[in-house]
BAMIKE-485058 format. One record per residue: residue number from 1; x, y, z of N, C-alpha, C, CB in turn; residue in three letters. Coordinates in nm, 2 decimals, padded with zeros to 4 digits. Each point is the difference from the previous one (the first is absolute). Glycine has a CB too. Example, Ala and Ser with C-alpha at 12.3 -4.5 7.8 and 13.67 -1.06 7.14 Angstrom:
BEGIN
+-----+--------+--------+--------+--------+---------+--------+--------+--------+--------+--------+---------+--------+------+
! seq !  neast ! nnorth !    nup ! caeast ! canorth !   caup !  ceast ! cnorth !    cup ! cbeast ! cbnorth !   cbup ! type !
+-----+--------+--------+--------+--------+---------+--------+--------+--------+--------+--------+---------+--------+------+
!   1 !  01.32 ! -00.57 !  00.78 ! -00.09 !   00.12 !  00.00 !  00.09 !  00.12 !  00.00 ! -00.19 !  -00.12 !  00.12 !  ala !
!   2 !  00.15 !  00.23 ! -00.19 !  00.09 !   00.11 !  00.00 ! -00.08 !  00.11 !  00.08 !  00.12 !  -00.06 ! -00.22 !  ser !
+-----+--------+--------+--------+--------+---------+--------+--------+--------+--------+--------+---------+--------+------+
// end
This chain:
BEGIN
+-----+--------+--------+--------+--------+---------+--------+--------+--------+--------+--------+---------+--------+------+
! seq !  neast ! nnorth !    nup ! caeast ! canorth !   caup !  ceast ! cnorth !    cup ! cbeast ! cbnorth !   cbup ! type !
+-----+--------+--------+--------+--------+---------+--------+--------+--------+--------+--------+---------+--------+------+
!   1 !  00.08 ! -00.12 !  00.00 ! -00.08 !   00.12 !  00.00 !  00.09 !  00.13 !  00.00 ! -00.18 !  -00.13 !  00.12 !  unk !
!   2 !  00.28 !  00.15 ! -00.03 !  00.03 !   00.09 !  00.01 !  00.13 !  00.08 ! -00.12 ! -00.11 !  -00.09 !  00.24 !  unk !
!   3 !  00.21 ! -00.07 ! -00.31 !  00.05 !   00.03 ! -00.05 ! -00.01 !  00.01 ! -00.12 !  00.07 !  -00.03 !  00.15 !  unk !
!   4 ! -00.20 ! -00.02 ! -00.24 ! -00.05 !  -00.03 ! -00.10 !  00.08 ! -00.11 ! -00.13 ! -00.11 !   00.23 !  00.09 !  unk !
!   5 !  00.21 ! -00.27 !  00.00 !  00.04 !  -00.13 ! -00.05 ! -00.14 ! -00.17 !  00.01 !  00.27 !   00.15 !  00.10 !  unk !
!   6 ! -00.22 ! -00.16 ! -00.23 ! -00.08 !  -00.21 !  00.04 !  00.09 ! -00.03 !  00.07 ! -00.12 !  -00.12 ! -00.20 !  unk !
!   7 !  00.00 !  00.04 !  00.34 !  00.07 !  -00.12 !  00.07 !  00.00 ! -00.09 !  00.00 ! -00.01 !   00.08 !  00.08 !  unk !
!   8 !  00.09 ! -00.18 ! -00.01 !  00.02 !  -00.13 ! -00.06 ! -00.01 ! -00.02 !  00.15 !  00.16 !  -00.04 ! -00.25 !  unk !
!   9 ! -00.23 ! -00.09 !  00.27 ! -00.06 !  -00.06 !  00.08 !  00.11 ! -00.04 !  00.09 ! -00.20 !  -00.07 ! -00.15 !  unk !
!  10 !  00.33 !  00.04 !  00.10 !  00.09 !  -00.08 !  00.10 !  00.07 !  00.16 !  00.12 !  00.07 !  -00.26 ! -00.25 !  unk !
!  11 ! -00.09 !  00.39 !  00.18 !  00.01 !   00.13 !  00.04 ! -00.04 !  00.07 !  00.06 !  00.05 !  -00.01 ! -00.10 !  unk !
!  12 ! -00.23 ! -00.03 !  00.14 ! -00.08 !   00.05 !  00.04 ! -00.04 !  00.05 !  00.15 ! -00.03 !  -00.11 ! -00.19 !  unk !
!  13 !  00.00 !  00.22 !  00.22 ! -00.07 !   00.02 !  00.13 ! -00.15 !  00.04 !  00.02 !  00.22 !   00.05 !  00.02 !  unk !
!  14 ! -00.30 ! -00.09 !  00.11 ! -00.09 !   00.05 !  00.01 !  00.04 !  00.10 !  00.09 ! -00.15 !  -00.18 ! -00.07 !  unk !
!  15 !  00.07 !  00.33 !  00.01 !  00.03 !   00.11 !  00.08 ! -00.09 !  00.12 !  00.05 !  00.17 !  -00.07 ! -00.12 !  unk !
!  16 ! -00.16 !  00.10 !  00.27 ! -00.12 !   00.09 !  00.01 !  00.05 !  00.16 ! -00.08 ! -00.10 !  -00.14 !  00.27 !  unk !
!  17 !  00.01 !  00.16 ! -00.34 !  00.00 !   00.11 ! -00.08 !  00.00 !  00.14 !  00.10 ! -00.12 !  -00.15 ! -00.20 !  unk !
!  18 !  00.05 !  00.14 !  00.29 !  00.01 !   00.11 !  00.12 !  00.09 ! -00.08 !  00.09 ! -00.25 !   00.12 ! -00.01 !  unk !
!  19 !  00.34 ! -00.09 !  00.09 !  00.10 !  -00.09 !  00.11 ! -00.04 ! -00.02 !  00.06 !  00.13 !   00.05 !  00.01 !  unk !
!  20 ! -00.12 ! -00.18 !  00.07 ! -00.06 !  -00.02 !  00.17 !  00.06 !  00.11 !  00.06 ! -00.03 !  -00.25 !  00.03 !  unk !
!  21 !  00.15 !  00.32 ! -00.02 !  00.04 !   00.07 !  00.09 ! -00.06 !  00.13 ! -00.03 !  00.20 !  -00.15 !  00.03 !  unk !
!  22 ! -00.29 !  00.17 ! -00.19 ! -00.10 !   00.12 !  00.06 ! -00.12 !  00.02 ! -00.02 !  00.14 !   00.08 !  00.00 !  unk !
!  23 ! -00.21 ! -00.25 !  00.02 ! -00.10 !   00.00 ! -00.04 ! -00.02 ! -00.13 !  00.09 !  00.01 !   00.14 ! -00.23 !  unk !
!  24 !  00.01 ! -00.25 !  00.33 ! -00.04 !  -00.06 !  00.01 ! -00.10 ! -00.14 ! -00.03 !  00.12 !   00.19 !  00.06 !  unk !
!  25 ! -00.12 ! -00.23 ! -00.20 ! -00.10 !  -00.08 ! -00.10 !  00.01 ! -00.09 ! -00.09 ! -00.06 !   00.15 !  00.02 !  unk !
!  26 !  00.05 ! -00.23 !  00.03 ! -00.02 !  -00.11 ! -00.12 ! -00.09 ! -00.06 ! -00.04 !  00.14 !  -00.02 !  00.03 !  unk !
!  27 ! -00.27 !  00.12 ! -00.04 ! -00.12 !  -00.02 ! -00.13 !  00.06 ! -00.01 ! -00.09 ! -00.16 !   00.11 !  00.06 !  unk !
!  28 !  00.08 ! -00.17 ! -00.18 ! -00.01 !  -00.05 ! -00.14 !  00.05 !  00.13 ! -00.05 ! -00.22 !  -00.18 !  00.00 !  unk !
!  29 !  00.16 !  00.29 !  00.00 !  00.05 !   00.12 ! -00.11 !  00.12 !  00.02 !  00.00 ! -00.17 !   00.12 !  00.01 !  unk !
!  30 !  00.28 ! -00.13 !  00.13 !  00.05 !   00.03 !  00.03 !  00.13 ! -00.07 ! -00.05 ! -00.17 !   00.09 !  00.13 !  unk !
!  31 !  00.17 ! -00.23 ! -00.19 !  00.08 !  -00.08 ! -00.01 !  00.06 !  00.00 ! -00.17 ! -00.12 !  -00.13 !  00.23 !  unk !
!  32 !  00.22 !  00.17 ! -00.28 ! -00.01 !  -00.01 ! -00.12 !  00.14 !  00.00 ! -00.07 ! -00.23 !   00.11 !  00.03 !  unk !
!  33 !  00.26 ! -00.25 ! -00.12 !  00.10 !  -00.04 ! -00.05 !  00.15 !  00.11 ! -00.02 ! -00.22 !  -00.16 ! -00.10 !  unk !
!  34 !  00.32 !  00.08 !  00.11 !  00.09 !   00.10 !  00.04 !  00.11 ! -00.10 ! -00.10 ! -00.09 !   00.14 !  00.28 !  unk !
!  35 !  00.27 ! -00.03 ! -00.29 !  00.10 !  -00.08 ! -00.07 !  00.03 ! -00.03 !  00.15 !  00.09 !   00.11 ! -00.28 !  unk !
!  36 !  00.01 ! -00.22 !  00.33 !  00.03 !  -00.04 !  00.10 !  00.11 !  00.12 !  00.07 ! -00.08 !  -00.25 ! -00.11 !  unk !
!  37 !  00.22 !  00.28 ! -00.03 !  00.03 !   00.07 !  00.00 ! -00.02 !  00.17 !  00.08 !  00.02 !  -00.22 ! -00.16 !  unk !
!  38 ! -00.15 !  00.25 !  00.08 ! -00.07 !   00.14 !  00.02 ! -00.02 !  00.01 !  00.15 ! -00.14 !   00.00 ! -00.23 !  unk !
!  39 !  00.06 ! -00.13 !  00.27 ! -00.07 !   00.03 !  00.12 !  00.10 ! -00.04 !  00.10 ! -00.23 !  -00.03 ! -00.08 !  unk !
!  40 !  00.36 ! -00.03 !  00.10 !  00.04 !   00.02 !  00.09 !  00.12 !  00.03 !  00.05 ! -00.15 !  -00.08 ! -00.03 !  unk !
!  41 !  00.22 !  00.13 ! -00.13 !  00.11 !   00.09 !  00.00 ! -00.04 !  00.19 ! -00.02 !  00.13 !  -00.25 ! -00.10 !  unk !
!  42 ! -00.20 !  00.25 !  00.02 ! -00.02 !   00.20 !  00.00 ! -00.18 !  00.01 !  00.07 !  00.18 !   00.08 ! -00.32 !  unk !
!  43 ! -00.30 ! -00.15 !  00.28 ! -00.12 !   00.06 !  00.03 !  00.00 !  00.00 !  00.20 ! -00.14 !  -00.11 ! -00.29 !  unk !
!  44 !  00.18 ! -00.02 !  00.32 !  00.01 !  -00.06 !  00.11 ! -00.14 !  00.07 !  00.05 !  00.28 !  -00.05 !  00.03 !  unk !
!  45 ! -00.24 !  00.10 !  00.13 ! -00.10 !   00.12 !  00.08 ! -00.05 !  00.13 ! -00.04 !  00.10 !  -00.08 !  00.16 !  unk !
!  46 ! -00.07 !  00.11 ! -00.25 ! -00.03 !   00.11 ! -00.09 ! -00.13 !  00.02 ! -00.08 !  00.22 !  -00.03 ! -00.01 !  unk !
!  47 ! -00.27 !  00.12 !  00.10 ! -00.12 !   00.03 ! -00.12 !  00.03 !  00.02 ! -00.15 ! -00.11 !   00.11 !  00.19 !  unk !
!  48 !  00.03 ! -00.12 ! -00.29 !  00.04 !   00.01 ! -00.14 ! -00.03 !  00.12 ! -00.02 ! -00.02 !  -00.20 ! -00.07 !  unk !
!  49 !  00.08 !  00.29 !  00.00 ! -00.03 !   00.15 ! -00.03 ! -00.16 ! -00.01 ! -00.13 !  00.36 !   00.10 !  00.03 !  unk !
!  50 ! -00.40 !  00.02 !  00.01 ! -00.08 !   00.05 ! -00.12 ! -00.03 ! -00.07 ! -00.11 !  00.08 !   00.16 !  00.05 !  unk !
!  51 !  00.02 ! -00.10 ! -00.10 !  00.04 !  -00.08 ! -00.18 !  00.05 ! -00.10 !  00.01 !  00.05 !   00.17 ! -00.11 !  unk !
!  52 ! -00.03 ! -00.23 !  00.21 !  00.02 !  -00.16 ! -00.02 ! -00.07 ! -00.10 ! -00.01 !  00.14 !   00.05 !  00.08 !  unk !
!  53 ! -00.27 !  00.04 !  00.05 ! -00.09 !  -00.07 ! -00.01 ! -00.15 !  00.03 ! -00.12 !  00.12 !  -00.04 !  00.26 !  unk !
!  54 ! -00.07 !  00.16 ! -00.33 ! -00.07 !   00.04 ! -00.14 !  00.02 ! -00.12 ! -00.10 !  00.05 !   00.27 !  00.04 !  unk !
!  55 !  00.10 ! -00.24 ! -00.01 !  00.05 !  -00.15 ! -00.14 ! -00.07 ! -00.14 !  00.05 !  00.30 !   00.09 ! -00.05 !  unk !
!  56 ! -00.32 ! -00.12 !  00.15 ! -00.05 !  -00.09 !  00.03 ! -00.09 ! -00.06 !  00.01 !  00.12 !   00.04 !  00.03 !  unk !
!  57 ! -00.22 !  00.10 ! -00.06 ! -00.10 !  -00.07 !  00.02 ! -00.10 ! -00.07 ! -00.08 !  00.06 !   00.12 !  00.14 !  unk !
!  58 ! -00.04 ! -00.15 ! -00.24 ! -00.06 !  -00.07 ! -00.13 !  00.05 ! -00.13 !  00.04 !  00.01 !   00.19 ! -00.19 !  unk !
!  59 !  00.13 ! -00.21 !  00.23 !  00.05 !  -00.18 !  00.02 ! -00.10 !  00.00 !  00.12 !  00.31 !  -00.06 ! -00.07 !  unk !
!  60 ! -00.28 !  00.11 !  00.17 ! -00.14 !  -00.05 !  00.12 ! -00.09 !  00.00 !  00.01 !  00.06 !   00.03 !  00.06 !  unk !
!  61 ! -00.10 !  00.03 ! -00.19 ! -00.18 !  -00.03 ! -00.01 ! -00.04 ! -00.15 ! -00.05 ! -00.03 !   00.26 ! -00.08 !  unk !
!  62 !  00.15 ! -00.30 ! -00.02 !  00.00 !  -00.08 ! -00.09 !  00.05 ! -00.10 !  00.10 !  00.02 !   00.14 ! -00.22 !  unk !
!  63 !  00.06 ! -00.11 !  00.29 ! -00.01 !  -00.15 !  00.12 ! -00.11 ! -00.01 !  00.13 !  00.27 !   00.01 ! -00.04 !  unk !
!  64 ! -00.30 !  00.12 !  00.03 ! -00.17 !  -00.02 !  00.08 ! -00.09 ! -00.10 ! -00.04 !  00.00 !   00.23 !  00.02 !  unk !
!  65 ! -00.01 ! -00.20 ! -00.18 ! -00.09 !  -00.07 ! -00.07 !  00.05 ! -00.18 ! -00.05 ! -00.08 !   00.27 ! -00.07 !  unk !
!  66 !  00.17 ! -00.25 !  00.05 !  00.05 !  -00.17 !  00.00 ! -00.01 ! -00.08 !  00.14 !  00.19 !   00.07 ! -00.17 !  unk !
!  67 ! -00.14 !  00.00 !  00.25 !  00.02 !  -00.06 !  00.13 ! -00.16 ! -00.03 !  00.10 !  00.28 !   00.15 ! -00.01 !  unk !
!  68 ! -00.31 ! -00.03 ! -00.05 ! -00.10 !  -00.03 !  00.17 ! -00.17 ! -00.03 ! -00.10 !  00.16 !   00.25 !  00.26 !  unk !
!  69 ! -00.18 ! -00.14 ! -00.36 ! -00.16 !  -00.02 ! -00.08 !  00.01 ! -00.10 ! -00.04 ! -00.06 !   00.18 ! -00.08 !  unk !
!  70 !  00.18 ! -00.27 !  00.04 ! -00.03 !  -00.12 ! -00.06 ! -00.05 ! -00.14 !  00.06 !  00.16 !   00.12 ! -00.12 !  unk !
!  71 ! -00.18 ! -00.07 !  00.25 ! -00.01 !  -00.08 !  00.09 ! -00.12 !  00.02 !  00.06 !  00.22 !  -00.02 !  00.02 !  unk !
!  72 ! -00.38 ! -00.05 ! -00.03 ! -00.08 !   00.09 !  00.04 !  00.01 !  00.04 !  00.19 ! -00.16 !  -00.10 ! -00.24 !  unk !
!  73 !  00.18 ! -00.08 !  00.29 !  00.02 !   00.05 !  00.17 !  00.07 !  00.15 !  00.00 !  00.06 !  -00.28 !  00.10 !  unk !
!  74 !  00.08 !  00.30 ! -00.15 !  00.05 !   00.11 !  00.04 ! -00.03 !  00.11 ! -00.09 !  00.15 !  -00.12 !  00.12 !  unk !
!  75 ! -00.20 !  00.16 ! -00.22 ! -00.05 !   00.08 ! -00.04 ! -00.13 !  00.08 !  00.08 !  00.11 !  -00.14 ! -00.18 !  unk !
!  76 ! -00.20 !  00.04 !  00.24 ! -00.06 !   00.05 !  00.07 !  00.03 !  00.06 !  00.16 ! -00.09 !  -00.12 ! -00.18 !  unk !
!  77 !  00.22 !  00.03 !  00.22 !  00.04 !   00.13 !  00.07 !  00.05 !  00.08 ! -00.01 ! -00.01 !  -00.08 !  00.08 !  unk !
!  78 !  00.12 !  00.12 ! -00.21 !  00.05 !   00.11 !  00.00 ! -00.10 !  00.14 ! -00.04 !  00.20 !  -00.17 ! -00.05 !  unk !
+-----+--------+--------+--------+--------+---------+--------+--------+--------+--------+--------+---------+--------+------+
// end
């Protein structure tokens, strides 16, 4: 998401998009594919700026919709 690289599955992180350290959460919205790299060498505790999360937000919609609508149980809770 954040670096707009494709990831490869063996690289992957799941990542809270807001931090636990400033946001305390791991709801569903909140969780959203990461480079392994990204998230825990530069994004780490760091909120994402603005325009990072501008750029991003088309891939997170688009993993909103893969991940959770495709699923009616969790579709209906998200």
């Amino acid at each position: 998401m954040w670096s707009g690289a494709s990831l490869r599955l063996e690289a992957l992180d799941i990542d809270h998009a807001l931090p636990w350290s400033a946001r305390p959460c791991g709801d569903l919205w909140n969780l959203v594919l990461a480079s392994r790299r990204v998230n825990q060498h530069e994004k780490r505790d760091q909120l994402p700026s603005a325009p990072t999360l501008a750029q991003a937000r088309e891939p997170i919609l688009a993993w909103w919709r893969t991940a959770w609508d495709a699923d009616a149980a969790l579709a209906e809770q998200f």
